[in-house]
N, CA, C and O atoms as a MOPAC input file, in Angstrom:
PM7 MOZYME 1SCF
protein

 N     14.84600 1     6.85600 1     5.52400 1
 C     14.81400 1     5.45000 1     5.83500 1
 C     16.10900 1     4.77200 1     5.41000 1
 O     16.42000 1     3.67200 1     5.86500 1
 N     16.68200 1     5.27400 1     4.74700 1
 C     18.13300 1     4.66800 1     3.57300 1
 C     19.07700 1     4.71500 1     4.64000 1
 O     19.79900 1     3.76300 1     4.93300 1
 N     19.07800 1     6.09900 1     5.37400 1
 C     19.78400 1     6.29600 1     6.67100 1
 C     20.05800 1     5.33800 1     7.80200 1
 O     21.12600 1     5.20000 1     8.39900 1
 N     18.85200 1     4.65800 1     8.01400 1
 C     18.55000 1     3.86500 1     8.79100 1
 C     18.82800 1     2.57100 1     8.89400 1
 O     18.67400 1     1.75800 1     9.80500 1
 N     19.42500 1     2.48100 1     7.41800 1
 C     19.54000 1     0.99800 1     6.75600 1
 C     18.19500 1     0.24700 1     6.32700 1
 O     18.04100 1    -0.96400 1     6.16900 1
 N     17.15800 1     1.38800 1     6.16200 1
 C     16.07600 1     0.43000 1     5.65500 1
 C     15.52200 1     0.28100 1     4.10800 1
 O     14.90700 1     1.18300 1     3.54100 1
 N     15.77300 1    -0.74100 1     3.63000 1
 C     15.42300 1    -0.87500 1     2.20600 1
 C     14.12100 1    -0.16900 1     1.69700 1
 O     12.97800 1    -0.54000 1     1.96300 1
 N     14.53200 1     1.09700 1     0.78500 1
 C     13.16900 1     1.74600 1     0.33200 1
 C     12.82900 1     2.15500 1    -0.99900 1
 O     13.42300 1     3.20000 1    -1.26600 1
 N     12.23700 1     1.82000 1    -1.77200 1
 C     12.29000 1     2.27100 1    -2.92800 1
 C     10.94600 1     3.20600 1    -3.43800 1
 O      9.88000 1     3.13400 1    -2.82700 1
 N     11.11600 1     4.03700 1    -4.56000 1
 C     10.46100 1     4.31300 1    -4.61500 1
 C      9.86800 1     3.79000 1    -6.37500 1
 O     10.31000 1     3.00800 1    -7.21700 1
 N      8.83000 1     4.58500 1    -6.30800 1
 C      7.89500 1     4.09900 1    -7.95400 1
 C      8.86200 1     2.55500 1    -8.45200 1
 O      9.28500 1     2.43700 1    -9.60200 1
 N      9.06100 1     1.61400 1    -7.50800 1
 C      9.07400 1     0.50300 1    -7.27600 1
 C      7.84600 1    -0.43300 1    -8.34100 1
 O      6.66900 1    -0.46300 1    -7.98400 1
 N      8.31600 1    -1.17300 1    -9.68000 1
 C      7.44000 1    -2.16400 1    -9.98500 1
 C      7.13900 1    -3.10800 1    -9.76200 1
 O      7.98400 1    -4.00300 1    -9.74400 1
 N      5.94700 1    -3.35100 1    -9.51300 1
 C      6.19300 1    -4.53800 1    -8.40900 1
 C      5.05400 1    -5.43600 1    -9.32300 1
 O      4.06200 1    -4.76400 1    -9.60500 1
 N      5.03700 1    -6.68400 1    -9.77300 1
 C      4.05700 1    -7.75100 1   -10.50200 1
 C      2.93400 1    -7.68300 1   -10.45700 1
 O      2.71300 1    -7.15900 1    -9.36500 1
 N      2.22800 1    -7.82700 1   -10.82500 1
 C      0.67700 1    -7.77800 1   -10.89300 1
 C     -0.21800 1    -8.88800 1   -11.54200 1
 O     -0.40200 1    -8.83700 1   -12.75900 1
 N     -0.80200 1    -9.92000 1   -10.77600 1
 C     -1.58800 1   -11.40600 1   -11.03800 1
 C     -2.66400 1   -11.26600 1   -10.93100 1
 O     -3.30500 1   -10.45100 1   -10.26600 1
 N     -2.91600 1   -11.92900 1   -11.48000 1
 C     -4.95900 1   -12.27900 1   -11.29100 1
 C     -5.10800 1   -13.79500 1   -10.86900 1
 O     -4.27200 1   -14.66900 1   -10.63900 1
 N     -6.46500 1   -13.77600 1   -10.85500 1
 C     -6.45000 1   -14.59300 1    -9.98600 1
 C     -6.01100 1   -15.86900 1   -10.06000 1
 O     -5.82200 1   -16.61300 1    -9.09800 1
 N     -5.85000 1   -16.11900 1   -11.19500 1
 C     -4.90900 1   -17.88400 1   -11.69400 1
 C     -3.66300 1   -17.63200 1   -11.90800 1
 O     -3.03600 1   -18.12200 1   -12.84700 1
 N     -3.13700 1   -16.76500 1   -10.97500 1
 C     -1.48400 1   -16.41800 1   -11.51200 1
 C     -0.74200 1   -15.70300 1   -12.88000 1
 O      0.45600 1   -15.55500 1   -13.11900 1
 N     -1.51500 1   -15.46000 1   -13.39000 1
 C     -1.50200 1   -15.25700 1   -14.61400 1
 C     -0.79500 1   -13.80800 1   -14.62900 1
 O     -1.30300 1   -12.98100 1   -13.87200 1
 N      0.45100 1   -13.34700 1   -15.48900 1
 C      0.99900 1   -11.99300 1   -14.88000 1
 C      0.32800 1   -10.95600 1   -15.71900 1
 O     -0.16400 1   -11.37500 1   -16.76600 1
 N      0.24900 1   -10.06300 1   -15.53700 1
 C     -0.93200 1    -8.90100 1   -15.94900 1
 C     -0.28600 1    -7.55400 1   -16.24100 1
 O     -0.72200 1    -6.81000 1   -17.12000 1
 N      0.91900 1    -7.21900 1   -15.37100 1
 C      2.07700 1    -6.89400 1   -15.46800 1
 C      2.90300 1    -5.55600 1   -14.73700 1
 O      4.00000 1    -6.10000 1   -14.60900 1
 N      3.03300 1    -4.61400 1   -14.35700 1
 C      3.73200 1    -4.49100 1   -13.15700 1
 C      2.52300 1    -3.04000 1   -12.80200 1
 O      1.85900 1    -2.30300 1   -13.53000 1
 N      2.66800 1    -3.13500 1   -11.66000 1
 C      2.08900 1    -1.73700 1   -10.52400 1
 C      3.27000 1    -1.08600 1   -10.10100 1
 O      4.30300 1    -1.66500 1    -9.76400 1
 N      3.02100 1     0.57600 1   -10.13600 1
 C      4.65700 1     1.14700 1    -9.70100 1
 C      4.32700 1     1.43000 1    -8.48900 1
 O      3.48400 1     2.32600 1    -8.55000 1
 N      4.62700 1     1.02900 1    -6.97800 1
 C      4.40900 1     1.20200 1    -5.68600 1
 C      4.72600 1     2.75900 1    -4.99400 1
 O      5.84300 1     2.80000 1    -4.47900 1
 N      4.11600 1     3.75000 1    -4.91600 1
 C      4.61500 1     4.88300 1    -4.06500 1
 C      5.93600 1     4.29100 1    -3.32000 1
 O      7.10100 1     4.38000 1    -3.70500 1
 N      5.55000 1     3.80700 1    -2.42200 1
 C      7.02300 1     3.61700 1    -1.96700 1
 C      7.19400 1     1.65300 1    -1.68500 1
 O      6.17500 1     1.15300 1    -1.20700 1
 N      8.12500 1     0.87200 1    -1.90300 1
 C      7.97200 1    -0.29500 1    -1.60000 1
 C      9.01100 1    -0.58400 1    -0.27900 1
 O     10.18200 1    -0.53300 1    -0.65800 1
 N      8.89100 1    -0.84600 1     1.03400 1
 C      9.65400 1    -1.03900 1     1.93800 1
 C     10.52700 1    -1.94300 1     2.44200 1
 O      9.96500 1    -2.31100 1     3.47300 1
 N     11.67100 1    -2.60000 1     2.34700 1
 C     12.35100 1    -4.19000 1     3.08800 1
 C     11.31500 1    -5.05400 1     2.43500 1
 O     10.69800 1    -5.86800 1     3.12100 1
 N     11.08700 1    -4.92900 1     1.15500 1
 C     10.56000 1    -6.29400 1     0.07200 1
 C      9.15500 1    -6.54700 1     0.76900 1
 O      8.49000 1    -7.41600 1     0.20500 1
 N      8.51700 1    -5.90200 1     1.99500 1
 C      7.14500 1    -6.44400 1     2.46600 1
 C      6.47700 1    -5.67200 1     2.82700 1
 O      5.70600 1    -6.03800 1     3.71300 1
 N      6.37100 1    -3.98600 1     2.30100 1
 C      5.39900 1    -3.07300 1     2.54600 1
 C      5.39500 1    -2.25100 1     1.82900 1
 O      6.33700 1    -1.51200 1     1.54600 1
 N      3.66500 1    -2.23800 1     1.15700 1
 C      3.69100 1    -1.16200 1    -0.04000 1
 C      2.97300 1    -0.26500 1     0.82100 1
 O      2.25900 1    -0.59600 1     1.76700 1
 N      3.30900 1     1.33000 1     0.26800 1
 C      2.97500 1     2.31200 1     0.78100 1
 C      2.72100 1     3.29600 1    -0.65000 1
 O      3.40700 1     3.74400 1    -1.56900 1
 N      1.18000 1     3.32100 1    -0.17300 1
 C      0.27000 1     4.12600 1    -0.91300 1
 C      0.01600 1     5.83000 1    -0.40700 1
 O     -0.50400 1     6.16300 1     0.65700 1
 N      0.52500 1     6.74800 1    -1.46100 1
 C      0.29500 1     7.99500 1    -0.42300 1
 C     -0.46100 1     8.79300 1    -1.70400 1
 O     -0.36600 1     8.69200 1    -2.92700 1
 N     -1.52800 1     9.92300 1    -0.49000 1
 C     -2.10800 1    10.28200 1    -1.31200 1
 C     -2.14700 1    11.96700 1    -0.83200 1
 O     -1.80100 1    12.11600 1     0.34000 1
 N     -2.42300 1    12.92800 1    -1.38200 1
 C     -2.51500 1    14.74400 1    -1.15500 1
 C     -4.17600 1    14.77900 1    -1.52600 1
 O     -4.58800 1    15.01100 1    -2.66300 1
 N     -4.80200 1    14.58400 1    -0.69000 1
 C     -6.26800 1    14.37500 1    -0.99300 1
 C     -7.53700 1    15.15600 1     0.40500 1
 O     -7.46900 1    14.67300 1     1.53500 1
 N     -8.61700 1    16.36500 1     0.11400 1
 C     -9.06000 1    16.30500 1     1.39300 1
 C     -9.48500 1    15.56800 1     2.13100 1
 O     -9.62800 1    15.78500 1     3.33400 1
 N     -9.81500 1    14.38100 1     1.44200 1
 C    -10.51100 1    13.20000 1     2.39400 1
 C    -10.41400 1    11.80000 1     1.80600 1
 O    -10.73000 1    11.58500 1     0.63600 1
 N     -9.98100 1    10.85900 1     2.61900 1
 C     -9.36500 1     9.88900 1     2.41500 1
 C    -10.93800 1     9.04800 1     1.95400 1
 O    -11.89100 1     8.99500 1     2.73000 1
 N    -10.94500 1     8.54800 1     0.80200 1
 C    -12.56700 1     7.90500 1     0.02900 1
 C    -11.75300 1     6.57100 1     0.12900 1
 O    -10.55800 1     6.28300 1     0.18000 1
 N    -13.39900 1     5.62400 1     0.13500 1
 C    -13.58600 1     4.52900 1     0.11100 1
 C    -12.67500 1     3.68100 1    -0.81000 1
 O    -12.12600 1     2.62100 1    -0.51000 1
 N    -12.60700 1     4.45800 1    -2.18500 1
 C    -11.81900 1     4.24900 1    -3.63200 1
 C    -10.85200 1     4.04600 1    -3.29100 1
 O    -10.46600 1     3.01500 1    -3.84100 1
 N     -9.83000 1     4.60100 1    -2.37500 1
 C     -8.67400 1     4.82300 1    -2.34200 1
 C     -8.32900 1     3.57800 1    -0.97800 1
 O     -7.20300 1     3.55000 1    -0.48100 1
 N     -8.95400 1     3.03200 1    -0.70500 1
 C     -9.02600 1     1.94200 1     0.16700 1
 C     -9.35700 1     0.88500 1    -0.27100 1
 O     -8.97600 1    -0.06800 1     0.40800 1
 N    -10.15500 1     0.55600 1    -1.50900 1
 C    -10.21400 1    -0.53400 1    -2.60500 1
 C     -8.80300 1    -0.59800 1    -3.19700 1
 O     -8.15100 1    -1.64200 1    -3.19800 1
 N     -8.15200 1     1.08600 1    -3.93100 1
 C     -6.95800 1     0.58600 1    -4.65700 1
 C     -5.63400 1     0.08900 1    -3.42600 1
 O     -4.93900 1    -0.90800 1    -3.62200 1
 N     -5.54100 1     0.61600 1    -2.69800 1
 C     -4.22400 1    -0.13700 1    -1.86500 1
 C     -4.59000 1    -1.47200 1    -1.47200 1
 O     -3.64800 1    -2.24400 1    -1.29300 1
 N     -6.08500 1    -2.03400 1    -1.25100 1
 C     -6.36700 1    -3.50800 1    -1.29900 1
 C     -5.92800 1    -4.45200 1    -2.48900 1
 O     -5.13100 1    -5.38800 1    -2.55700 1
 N     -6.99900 1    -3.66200 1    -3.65300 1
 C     -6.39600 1    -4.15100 1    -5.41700 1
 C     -5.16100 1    -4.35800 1    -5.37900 1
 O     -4.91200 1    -5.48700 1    -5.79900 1
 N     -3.77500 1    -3.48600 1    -4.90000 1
 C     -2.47600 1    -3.61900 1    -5.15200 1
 C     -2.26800 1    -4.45400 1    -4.36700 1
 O     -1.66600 1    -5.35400 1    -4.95300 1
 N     -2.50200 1    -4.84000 1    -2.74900 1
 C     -2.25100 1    -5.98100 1    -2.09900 1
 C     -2.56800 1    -7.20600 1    -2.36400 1
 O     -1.68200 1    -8.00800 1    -2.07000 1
 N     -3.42400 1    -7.60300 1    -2.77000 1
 C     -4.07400 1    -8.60100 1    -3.70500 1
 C     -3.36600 1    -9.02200 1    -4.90200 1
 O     -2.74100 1   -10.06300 1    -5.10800 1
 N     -3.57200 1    -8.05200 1    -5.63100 1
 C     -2.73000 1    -8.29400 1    -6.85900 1
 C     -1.37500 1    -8.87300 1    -7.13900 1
 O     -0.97900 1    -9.65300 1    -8.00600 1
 N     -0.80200 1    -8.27900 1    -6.17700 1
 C      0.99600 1    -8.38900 1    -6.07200 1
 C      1.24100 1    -9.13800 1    -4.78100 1
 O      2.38400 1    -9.09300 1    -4.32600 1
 N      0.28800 1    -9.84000 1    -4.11500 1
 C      0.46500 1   -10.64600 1    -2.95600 1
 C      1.56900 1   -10.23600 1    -2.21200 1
 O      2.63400 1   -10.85200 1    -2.17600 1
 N      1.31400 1    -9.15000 1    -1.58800 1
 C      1.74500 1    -8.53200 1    -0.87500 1
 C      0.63900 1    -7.99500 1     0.81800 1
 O     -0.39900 1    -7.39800 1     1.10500 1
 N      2.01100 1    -8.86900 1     1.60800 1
 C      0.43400 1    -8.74700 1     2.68900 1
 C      0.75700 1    -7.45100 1     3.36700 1
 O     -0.06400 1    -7.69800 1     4.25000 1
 N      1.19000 1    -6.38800 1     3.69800 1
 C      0.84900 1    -5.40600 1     4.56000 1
 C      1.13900 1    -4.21300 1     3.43700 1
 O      1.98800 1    -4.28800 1     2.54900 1
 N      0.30200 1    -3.17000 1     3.66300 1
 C      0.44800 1    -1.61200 1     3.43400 1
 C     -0.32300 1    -0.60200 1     4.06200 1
 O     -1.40700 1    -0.65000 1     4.64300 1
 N      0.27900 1     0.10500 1     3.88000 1
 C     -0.30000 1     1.79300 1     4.23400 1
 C     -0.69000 1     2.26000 1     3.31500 1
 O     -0.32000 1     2.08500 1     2.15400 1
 N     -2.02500 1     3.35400 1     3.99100 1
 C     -2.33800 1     4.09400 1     2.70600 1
 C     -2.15800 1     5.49900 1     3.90300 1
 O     -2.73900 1     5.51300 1     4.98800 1
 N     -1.19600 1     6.65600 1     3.38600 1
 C     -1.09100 1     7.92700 1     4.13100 1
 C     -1.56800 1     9.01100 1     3.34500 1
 O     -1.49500 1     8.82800 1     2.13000 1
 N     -2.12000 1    10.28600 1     3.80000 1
 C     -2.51700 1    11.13600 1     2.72200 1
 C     -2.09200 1    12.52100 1     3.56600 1
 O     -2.54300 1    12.64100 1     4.70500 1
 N     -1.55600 1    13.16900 1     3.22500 1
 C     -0.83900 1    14.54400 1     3.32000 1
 C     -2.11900 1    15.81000 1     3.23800 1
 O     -1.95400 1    16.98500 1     3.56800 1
 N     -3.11700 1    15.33100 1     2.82500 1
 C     -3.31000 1    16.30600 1     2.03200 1
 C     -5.04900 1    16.92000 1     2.96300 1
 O     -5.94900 1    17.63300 1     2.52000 1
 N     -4.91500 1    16.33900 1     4.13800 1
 C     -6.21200 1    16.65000 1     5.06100 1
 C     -5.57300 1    17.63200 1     6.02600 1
 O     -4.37600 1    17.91200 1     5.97800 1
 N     -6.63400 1    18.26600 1     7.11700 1
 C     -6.01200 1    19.03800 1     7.57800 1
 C     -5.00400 1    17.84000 1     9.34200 1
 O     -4.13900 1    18.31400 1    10.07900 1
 N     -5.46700 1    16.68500 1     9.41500 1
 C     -5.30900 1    16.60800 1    10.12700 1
 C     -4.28800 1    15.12600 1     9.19400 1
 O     -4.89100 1    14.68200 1     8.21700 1
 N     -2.91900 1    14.47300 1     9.49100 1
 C     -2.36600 1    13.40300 1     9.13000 1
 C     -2.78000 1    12.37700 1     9.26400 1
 O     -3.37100 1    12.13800 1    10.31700 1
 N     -2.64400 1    11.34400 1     8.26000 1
 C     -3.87100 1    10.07400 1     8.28000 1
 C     -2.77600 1     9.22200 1     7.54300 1
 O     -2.07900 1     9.43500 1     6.55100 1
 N     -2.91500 1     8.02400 1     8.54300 1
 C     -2.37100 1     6.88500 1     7.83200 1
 C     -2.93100 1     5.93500 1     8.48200 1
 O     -3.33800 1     6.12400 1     9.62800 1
 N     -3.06500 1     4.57100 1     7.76500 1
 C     -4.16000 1     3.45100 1     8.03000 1
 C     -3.25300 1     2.19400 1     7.65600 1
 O     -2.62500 1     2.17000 1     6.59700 1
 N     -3.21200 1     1.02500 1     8.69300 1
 C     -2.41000 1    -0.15800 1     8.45800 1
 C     -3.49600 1    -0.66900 1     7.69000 1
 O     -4.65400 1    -0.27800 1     7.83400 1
 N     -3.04600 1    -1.75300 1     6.67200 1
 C     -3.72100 1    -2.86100 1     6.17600 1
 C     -3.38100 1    -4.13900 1     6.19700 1
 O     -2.36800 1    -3.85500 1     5.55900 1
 N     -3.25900 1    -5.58800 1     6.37500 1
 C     -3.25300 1    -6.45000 1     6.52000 1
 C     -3.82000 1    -6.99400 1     6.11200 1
 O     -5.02400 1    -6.94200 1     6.35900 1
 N     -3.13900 1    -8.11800 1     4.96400 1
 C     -4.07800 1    -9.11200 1     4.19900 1
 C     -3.37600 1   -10.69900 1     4.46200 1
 O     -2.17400 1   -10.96000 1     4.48900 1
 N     -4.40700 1   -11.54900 1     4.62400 1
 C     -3.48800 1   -12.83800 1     4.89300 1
 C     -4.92800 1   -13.96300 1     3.84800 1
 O     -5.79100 1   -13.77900 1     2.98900 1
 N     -4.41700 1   -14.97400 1     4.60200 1
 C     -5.60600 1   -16.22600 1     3.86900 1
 C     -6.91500 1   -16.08500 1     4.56300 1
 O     -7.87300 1   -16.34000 1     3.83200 1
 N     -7.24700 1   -15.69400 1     5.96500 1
 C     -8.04500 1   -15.67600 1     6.72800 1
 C     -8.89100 1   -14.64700 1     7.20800 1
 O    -10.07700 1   -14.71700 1     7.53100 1
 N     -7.88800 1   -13.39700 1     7.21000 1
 C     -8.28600 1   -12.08200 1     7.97000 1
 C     -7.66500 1   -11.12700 1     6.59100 1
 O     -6.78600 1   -11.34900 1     5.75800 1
 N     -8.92200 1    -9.58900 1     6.91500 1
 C     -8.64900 1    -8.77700 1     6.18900 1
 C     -9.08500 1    -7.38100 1     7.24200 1
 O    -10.19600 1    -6.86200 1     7.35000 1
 N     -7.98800 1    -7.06100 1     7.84200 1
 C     -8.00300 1    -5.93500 1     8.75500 1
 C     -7.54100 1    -4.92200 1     8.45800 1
 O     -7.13400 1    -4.81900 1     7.30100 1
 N     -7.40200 1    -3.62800 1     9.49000 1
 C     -6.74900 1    -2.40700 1     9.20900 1
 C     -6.83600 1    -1.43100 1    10.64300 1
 O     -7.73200 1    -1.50900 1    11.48300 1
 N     -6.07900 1    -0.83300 1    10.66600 1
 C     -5.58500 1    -0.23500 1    12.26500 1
 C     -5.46800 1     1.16000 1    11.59300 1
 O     -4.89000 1     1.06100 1    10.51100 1
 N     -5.85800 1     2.49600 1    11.91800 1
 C     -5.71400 1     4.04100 1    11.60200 1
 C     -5.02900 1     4.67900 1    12.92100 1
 O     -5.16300 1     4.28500 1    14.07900 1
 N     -4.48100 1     5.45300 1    12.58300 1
 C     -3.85100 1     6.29600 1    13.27200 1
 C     -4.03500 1     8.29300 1    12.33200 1
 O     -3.75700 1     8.76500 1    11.22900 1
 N     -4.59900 1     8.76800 1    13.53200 1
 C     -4.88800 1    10.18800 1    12.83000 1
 C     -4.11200 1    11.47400 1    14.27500 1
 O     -4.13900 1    11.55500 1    15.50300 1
 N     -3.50800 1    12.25300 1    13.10000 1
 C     -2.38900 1    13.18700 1    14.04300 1
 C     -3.14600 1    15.01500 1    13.95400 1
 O     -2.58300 1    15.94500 1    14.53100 1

């Protein structure tokens, strides 16, 4: 992505609030993308419910509205958009 010119970091700390703002104190992001996408990856056989609460928890937390959660570790590639705003709380999958 660096190649590309796209800002990427990795184990990225990124703030962590509750719900009155209050700082709580940093989450290290798998990967953090151009300052507006955390990317959660996981080596797992099956992508659980849990693991779709924590990339929410981190979006929430760090008010951060879009991430991925990808996992390497099924037989088939899995990655899932998330989207968080004031109104809507969606998510789009894509499986390879």
């Amino acid at each position: 992505m660096r190649k590309a010119g796209i800002k990427a970091i990795q184990q990225h700390p990124a703030p962590v609030f509750d719900e009155d703002s209050t700082p709580l104190g940093d989450y290290f992001a798998d990967l953090f993308i151009d300052d507006q996408l955390l990317v959660e990856v996981k080596a797992v056989r099956h992508v659980l419910d849990e693991h779709t609460a924590q990339l929410l928890g981190y979006l929430r937390s760090t008010r951060v509205e879009h991430g991925l959660l990808i996992n390497f570790g099924a037989p088939k590639f899995y990655i899932r958009n998330y989207i968080l705003n004031d109104a809507i709380e969606k998510d789009t999958d894509v499986t390879f």
